[in-house]
C-alpha positions in Angstrom: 0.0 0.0 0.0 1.4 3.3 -0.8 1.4 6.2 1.5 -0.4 9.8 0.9 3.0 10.9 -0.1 2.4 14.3 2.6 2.5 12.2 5.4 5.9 10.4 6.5 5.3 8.7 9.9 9.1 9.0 9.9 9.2 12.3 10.1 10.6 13.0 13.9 10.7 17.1 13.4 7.3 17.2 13.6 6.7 14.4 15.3 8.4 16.3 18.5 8.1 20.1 17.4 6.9 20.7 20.8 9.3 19.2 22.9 12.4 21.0 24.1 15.7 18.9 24.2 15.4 18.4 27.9 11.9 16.7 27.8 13.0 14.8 24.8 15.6 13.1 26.6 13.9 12.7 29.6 11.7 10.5 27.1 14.4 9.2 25.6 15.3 7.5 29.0 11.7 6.4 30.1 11.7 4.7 26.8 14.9 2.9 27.1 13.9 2.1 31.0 10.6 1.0 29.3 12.7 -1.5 26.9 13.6 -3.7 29.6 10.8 -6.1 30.1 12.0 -7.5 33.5 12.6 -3.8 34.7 8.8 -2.7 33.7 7.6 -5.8 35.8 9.9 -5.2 38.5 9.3 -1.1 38.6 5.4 -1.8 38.6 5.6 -4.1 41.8 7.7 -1.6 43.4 5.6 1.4 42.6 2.2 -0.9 43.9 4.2 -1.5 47.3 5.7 1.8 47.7 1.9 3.1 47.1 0.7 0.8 49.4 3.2 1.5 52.3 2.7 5.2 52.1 6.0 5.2 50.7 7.4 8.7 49.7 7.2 7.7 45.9 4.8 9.5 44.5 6.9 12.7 43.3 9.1 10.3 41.3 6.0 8.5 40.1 4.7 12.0 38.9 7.9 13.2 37.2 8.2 9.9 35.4 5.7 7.7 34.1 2.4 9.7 35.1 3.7 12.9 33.3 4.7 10.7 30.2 0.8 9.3 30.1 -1.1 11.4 31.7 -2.1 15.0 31.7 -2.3 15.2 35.7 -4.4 14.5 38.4 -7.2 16.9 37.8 -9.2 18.7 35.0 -7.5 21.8 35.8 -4.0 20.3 35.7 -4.7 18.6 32.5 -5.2 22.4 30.6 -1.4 22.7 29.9 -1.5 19.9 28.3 -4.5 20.6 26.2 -3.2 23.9 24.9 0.0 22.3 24.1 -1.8 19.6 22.1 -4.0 22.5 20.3 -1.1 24.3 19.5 -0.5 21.5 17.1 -4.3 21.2 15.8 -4.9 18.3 18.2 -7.7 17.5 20.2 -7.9 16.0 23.6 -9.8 13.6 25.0 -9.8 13.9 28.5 -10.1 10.3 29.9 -10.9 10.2 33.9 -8.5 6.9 34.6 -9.6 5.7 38.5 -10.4 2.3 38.6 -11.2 0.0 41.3 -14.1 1.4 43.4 -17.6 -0.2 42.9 -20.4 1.5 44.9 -22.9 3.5 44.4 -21.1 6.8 45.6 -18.2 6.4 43.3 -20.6 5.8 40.7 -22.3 9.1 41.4 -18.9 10.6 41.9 -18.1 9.6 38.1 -21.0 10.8 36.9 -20.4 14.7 38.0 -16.9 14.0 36.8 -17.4 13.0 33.4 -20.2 15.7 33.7 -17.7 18.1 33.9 -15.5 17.2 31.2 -18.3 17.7 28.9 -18.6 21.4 30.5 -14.7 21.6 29.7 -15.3 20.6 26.3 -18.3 22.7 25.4 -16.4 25.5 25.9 -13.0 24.4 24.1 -12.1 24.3 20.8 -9.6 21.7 21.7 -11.6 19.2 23.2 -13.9 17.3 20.2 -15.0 14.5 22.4 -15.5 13.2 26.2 -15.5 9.5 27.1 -16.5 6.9 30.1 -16.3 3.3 30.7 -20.2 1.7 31.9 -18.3 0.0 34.6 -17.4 3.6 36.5 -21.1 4.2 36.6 -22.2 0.7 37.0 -21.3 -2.6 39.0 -19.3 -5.2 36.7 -21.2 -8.3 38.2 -24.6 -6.7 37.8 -23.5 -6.3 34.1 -22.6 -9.5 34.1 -25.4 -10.8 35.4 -27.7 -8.8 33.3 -26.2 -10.0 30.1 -27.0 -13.9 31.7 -30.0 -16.1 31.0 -30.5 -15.4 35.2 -33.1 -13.1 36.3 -31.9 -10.4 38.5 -33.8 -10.0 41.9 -35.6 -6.6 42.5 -32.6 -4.7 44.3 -30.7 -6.0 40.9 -33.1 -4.4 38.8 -33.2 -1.1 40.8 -29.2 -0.9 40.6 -29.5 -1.4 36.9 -32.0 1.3 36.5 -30.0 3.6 38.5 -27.7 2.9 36.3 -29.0 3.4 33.1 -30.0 6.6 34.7 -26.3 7.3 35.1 -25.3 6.9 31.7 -28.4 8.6 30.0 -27.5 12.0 32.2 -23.9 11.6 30.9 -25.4 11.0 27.5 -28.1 14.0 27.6 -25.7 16.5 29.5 -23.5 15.5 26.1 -26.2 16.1 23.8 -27.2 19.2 25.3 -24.2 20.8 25.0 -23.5 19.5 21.9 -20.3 17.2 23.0 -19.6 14.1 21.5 -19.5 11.1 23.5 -17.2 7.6 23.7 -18.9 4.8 25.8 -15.9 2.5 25.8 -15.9 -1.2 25.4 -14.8 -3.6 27.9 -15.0 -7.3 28.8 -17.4 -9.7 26.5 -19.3 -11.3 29.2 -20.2 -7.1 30.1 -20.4 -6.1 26.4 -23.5 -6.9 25.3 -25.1 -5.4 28.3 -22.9 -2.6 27.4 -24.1 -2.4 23.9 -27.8 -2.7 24.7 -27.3 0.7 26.7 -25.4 2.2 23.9 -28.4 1.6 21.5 -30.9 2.8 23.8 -28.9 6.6 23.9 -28.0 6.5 20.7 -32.4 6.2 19.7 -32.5 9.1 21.8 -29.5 11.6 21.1 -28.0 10.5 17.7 -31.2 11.4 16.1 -29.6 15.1 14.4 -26.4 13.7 14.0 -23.8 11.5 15.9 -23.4 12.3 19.5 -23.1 9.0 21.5 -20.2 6.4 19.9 -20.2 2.7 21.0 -16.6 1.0 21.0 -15.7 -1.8 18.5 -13.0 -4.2 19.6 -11.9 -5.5 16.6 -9.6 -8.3 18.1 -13.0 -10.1 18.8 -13.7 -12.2 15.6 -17.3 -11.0 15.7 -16.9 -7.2 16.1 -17.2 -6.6 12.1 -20.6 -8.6 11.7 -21.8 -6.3 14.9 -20.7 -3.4 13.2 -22.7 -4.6 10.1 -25.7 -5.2 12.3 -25.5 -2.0 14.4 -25.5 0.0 11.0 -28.4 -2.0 9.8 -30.3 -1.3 13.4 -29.5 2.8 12.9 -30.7 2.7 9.8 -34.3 1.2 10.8 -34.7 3.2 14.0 -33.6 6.7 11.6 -30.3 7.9 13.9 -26.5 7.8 13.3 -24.4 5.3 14.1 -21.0 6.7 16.1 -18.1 4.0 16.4 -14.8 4.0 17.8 -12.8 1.1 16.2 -9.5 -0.1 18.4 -8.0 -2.9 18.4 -8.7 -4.3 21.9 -7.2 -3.6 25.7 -8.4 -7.2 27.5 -7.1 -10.0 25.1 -5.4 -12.1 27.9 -7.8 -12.1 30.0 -10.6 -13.0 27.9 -8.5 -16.1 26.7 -7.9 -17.1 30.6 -11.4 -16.9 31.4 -13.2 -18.6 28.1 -10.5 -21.4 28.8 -12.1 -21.8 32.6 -15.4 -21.3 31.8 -14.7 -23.4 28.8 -16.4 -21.6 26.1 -14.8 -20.2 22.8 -12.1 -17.8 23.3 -13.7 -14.5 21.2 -10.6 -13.5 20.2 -9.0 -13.5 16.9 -6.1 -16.6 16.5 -3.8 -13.8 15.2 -2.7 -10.4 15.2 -2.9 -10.6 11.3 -6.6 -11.9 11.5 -7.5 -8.8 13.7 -5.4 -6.0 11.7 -7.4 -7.7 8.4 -10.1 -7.6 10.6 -9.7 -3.4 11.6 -9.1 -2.6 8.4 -11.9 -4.7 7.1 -14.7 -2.4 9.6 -12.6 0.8 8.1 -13.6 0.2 4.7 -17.2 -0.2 5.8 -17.6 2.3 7.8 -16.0 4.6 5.4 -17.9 2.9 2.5 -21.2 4.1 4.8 -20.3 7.2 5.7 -23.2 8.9 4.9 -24.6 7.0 8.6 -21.6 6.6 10.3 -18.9 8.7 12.0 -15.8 6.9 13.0 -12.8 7.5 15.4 -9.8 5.1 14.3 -7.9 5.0 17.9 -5.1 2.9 17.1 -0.9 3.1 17.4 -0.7 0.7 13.8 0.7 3.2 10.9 -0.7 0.8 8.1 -4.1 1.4 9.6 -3.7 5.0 9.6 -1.8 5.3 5.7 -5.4 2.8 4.8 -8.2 5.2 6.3 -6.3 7.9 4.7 -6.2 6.4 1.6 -10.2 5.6 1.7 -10.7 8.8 2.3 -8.8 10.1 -0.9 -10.6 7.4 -2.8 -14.3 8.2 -1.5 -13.5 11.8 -1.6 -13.1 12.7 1.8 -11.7 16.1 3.0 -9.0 15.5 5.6 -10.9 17.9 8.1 -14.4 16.3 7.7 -15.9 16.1 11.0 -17.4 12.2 10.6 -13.6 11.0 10.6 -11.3 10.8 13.6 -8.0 9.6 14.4 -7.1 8.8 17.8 -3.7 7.6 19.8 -2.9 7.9 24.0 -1.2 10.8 25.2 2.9 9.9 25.2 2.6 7.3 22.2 3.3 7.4 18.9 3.4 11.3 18.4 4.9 10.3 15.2 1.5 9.8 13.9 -0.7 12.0 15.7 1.4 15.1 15.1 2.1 14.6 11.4 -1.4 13.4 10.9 -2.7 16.9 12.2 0.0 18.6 10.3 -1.6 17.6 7.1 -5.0 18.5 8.3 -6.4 15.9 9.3 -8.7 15.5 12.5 -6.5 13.8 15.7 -7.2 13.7 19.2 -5.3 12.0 22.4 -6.7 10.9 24.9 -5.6 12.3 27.9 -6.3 10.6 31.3 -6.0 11.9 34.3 -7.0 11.2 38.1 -5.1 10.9 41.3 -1.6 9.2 40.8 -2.7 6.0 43.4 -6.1 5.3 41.8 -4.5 6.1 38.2 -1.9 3.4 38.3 -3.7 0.4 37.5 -3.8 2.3 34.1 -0.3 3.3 33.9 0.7 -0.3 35.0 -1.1 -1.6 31.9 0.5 1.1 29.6 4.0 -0.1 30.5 2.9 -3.9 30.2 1.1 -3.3 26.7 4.4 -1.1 25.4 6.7 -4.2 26.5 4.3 -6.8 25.2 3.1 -5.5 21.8 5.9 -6.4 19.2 8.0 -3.5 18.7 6.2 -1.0 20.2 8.7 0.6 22.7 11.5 -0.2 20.7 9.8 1.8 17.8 9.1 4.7 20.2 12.5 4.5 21.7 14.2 4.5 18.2 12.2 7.5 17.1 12.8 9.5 20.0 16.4 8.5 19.5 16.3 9.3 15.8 14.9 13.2 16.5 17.7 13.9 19.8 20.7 12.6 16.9 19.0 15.2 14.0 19.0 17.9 17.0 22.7 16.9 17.3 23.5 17.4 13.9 21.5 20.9 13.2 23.6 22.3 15.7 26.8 20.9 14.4 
């Protein structure tokens, strides 16, 4: 496949225009930390423990790793980031990261939070979408259940109408102020639960145009025929179908559990069948565009040179609003930040919470950098790349 020949993805001057030399090498050694497979593990445990024991770690912690990923621990910090990233005709996404509680408080909590990044974003220019997981408004195991051939007891049902209540305010807050909306994807045996609630907002808000997106994992093997369905189901009930594509965030642990439970494992038997597979719901999505609006969050350059080639061939303005790219804050600037030099529509996503409740996320940022083939090495050897060009300019 040939590139759009205004886009190199090699291109590190752009890629790190907004990085002094100092924070590049401070990246430059995160990376190369990053690199070490045993260290990441044996780093992660340390941080968990040092958290745990009160520890006086959570400077470093900061400095490090949480500044690379994350914009800080509140909305407010998260604003330098969000200029800097508009600077360079990038959006943000601002992602509230805590993880772990599960009652009804939190749940409120959540709510008002993600509440108010949609109050943030209705007043930015840089901020095109907001986004929540079900599960920080919701129990997992009611989800579960839910999604089960079991009938929930009465309490059950009232929790789950609470919280559908919870994500239809998120929803409606969104489509009142005219900010559009990720609902993320998450474990299969919660997904279709998940999905149901997606459907029911979308009827409601997506009637004008898309505000409410679903999330398509497309390392399940049945995510493309959903996404068929989905469209067909927008298209009877007259709304617009929104759909974030990635390529998936829980692919071990699905395969443990569908081994124990003994049921097939719903993820693909490659990486090659599920990049055929993302590229396959690209072109249909694209090939519907008229219905759909797509964000393409994913770190896979192919991916990105393909959607950009559809849109040349369906003639697609880089800018148009129905088309997204998407990567996480502190990866693979070498794509966001030449995508949005050549005009074309990129957000991060930017989370941000409390450095303790955020870690679980940064702990699976580090493991998925190690574990994904080449990823940190490609990240190391680009930041690498851009601090020996620096060297030579100056020469």
């Amino acid at each position: 496949m040939n590139p759009a020949p205004k886009v190199s993805f090699e291109n590190t001057a752009i890629a790190f225009a907004d990085k002094s030399d100092a924070e590049l090498y401070k990246t430059y050694l995160l990376f190369a930390a990053m690199n070490n497979n045993s260290l990441v593990k044996m780093g992660g445990g340390f941080m968990k423990k040092a958290l745990a024991w009160n520890l006086p770690v959570k400077f470093v912690i900061k400095k490090s790793i949480f500044e690379q990923f994350c914009g800080g621990e509140t909305i407010q910090e998260c604003k330098p980031t969000i200029e800097r990233l508009g600077t360079s005709h990038i959006g943000t996404i601002l992602d509230y990261s805590v993880e772990g509680e599960s009652n009804e408080a939190s749940f409120d909590h959540t709510v008002q939070e993600i509440i108010s990044t949609i109050e943030v974003a209705a007043t930015s220019d840089h901020i095109p979408f907001s986004v929540f997981k079900v599960t920080g408004v919701a129990d997992p195991a009611l989800l579960a259940k839910a999604q089960t051939t079991f009938e929930l007891n009465q309490d059950e049902k009232a929790a789950l109408g609470r919280a559908r209540a919870r994500v239809k305010a998120i929803c409606q807050r969104a489509y009142e102020r005219g900010v559009r909306v990720f609902i993320d994807a998450e474990e299969s045996w919660l997904q279709e639960t998940i999905d149901q609630l997606c459907y029911e907002m979308m009827e409601l808000f997506n009637q004008e145009r898309p505000i409410v997106y679903n999330t398509y994992q497309l390392y399940r093997h049945d995510r493309l025929e959903i996404i068929k369905r989905d469209y067909e189901r927008a298209l009877r009930n007259g709304y617009y179908l929104g759909g974030k594509l990635v390529r998936g965030a829980y692919m071990e642990k699905e395969a443990r559990v569908a081994q124990e439970k003994g049921y097939r494992n719903p993820i693909n038997p490659s990486k090659q069948a599920t990049d055929d597979l993302f590229n396959e719901a690209l072109k249909f999505c694209v090939e519907h565009i008229d219905r759909i609006a797509i964000c393409s969050g994913t770190h896979n350059e192919q991916s990105c040179y393909l959607l950009m080639d559809l849109m040349e061939q369906h003639h697609i303005s880089p800018n148009d609003e129905r088309i997204y790219f998407a990567q996480l804050l502190g990866m693979s600037d070498n794509l966001s930040y030449n995508l949005a030099h050549a005009g074309y529509n990129v957000a991060k996503y930017v989370p941000y919470g409390p450095v303790e409740a955020v870690m679980p996320y940064l702990l699976r940022r580090a493991d998925e950098n190690t574990a994904i083939a080449g990823q940190t090495s490609r990240e190391f050897s680009l930041v690498k790349k851009e601090l020996e060009r620096r060297k030579r300019q100056r020469a």
